[in-house]
N, C-alpha and C positions, 0 to 999 in steps of 0.2 A: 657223815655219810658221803659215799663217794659221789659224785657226780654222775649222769646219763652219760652225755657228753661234753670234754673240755678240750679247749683248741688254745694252746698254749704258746704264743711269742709264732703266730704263722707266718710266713712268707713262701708269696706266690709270684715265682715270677715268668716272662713269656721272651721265647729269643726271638731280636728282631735283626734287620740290618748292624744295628746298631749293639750287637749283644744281648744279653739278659737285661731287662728291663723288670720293676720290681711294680707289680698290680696290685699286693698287698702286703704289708711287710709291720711286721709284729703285730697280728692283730692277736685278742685274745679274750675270751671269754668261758662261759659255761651253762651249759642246759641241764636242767633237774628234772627227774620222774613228774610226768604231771602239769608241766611249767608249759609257759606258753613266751617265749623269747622274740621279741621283733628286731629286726637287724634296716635299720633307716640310715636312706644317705640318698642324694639326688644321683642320676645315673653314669656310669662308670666311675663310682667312689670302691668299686670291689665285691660287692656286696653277693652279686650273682658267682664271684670267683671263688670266693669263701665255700659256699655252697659244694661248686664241682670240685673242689678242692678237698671238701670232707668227704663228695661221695669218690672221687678218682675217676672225674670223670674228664678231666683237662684237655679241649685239644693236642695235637700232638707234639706244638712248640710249645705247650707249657711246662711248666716242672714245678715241685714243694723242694726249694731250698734250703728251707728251716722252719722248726716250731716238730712240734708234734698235736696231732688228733689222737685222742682216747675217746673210743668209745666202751662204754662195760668192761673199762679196765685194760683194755685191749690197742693198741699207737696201730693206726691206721695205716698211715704214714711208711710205707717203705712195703708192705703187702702188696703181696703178688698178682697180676688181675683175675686169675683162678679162686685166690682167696676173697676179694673184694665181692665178686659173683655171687656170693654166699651169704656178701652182709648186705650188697644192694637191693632192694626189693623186698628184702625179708626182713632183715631186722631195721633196716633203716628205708624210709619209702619214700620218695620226692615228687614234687607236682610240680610240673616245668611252666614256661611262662608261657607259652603258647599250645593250648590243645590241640589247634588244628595243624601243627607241625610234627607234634610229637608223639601223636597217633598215626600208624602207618594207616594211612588214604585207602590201600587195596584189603587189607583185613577187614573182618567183622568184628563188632566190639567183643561181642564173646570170646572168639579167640585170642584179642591183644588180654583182656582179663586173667584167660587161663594160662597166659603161657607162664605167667610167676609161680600159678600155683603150680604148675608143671616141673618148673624148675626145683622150684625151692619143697616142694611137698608130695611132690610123684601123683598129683591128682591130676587124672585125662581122663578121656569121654563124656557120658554124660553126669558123672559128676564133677567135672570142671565145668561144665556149661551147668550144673543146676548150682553149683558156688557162686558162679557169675551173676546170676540172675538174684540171688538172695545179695551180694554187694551191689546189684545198681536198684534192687527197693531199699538196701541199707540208705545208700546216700539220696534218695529220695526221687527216683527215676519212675516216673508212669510206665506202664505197662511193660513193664520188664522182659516178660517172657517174648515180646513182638523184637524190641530195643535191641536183645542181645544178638539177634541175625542182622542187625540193621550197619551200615559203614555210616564211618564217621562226618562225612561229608551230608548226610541225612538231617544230623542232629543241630540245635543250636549252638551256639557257643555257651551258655548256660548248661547246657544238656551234654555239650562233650568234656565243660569244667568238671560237673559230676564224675564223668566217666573218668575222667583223669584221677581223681582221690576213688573212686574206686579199685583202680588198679592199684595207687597208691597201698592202698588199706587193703587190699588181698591177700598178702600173709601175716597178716596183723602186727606190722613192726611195730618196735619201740620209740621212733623215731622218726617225725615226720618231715622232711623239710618242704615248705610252701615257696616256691619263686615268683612272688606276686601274682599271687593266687584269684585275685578279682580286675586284671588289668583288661581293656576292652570290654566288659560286662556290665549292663545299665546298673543304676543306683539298689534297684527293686532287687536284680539278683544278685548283684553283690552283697546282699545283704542276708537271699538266700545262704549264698555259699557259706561266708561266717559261721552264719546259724549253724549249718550244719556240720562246720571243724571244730566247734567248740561245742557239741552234740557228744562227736566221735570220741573226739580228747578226754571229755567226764565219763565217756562211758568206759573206754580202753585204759584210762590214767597214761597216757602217753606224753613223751614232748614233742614241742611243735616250736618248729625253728622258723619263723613268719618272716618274711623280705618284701620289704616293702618300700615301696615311695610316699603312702598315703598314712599322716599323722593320727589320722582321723579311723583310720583302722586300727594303729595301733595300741590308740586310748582305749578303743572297744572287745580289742582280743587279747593285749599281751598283760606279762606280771612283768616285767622287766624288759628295757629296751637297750640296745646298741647303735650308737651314733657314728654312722663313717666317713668319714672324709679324705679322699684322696688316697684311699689306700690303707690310712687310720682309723683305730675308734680314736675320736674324740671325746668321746662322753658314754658313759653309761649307769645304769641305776635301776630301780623299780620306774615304773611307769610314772607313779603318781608326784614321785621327787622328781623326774625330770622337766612332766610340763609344769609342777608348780614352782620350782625355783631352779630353771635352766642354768648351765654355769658358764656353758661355750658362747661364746658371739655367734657361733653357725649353727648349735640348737636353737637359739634366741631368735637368728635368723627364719631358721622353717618354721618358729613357731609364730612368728609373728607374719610371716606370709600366710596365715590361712583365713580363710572372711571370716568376720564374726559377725551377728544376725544384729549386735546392737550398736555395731558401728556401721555407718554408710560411708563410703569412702569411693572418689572417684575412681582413684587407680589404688591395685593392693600394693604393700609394702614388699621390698625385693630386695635380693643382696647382691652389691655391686660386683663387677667384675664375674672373673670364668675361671675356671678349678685348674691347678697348673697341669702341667702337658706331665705325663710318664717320664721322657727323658729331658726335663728341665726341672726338677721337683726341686724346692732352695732346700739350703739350709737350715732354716730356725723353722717356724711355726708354718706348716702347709698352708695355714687358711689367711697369715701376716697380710698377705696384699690386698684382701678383701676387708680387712677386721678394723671396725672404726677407732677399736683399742690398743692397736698393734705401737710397739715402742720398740727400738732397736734393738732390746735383748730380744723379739718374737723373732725379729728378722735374721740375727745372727746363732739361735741357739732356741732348738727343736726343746720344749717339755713333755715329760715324762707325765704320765697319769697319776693327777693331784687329787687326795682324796676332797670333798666338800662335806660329804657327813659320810658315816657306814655305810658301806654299799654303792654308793654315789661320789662316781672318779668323773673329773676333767682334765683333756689336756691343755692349760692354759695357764701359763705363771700369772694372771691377775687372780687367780683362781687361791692365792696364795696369801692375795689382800681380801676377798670378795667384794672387787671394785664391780665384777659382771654384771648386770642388771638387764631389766628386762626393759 
């Protein structure tokens, strides 16, 4: 069965002073009907570029200069922004990292709602605004009918996160992608939101492409995760192979950075060192200078993604002994 969407050997890169600099370079993976995919990596490992990279949405020193995106069969990849228009919002729908940015301040929420459906489905007047109001009781907004005249500076940030995957969910794509979808948001409603993506997704059978920093979200939402580093996946698998038998020294890393309730420990466990610079990336293994296991072949000579079992790749030649431990 074919894939939802597959992003195949990407490279993303941004012109600086210094030329073309490369932000993410062969990454690759794939989303299935249904699936719930976490994309993890601490921040500017890529992960947000992936994203605008699938919808085409790259500032304007950016460029894709290589890999292909299929979505529904379809390379993304090289489409025109009139044809992109078509699939942004509609078929494919994003929830960006910050609501309160990426809701226009002087709109009413009703209107930022209808304008997809507008676009993408010729619905205006008031049954754009009564579609609006039936998406923010979808996603679980009190009093809808007050809400939908109200601006966004009004609402909480709980309340404008809703409004965001409402828009998102407006013309029922197939595709949702989440850009850390609970950042900023206490404990109680981050947990809202969850609830309620993982609601939408069983109810619509949809994928959801989750970005995340938080481990701990992505044992609770996804079936499979992607590990990035520096531009790379370093690891990827179903969830449950990953945190039970990590194979990278930089998954092992995140995962042993997180508290656990039955160890007390005065200070948590941390990985040394800082993620190379864009225009200095070495040679061999990206993560060599941090990695307690690194040996001269890491440093001189980059690996390719080793499988550990079906479905569960590392890129790490000890990966090769299974010296990796946790």
């Amino acid at each position: 069965m074919a894939h939802l969407l597959e992003v195949n050997d990407l490279k993303t890169s941004f012109y600086t002073a210094s030329g073309y600099l490369p932000a993410i370079d062969g990454v690759t993976f794939h989303i299935d009907q249904g699936e719930t995919l976490g994309i993890v990596g601490e921040s500017g490992c890529g992960k947000s570029v992936t994203s605008l990279s699938i919808m085409q949405l790259l500032a304007a020193n950016g460029k894709i200069q290589g890999g292909s995106i299929t979505f529904n069969g379809r390379n993304l990849v090289g489409l025109t922004d009139r044809e992109m228009r078509k699939i942004r919002g509609n078929e494919i729908g994003m929830i960006f990292q910050e609501p309160m940015t990426s809701l226009n301040p002087v709109h009413r929420i009703g209107k930022q709602i209808g304008e997809s459906l507008r676009i993408h489905k010729g619905i205006t007047g008031s049954a754009a605004k009564a579609k609006a109001v039936e998406l923010l009781n979808l996603v679980g907004i009190p009093r809808a009918e007050q809400i939908v005249d109200e601006y966004p500076h009004r609402l909480s940030g709980g309340m404008r996160q809703r409004v965001m995957i409402a828009v998102a969910m407006a013309c029922d794509p197939q595709l949702l992608i989440a850009d850390e979808p609970t950042t900023a948001l206490d404990v109680t409603i981050q947990a809202q939101i969850l609830d309620l993506m993982r609601k939408i997704k069983k109810e619509r059978d949809m994928g959801i492409m989750l970005i995340t920093h938080d481990l701990g979200v992505v044992a609770e939402m996804c079936d499979r995760v992607v590990v990035m580093y520096a531009g790379k996946v370093v690891e990827q698998g179903a969830v449950r192979d990953i945190f039970r038998n990590p194979s990278h020294p930089y998954t092992i890393g995140l995962l042993s950075s997180i508290p656990k309730l039955e160890e007390r420990k005065e200070r948590l466990d941390s990985i040394p060192g800082t993620v190379p610079s864009i225009e200095l990336m070495p040679a061999g293994c990206r993560f060599a200078a941090r990695c307690p296991h690194a040996t001269d072949r890491c440093v001189r000579t980059e690996p390719g993604l080793l499988p550990v079992t079906p479905g569960h790749d590392t890129r790490c030649w000890l990966a090769e002994d299974q010296e990796v431990t946790a």
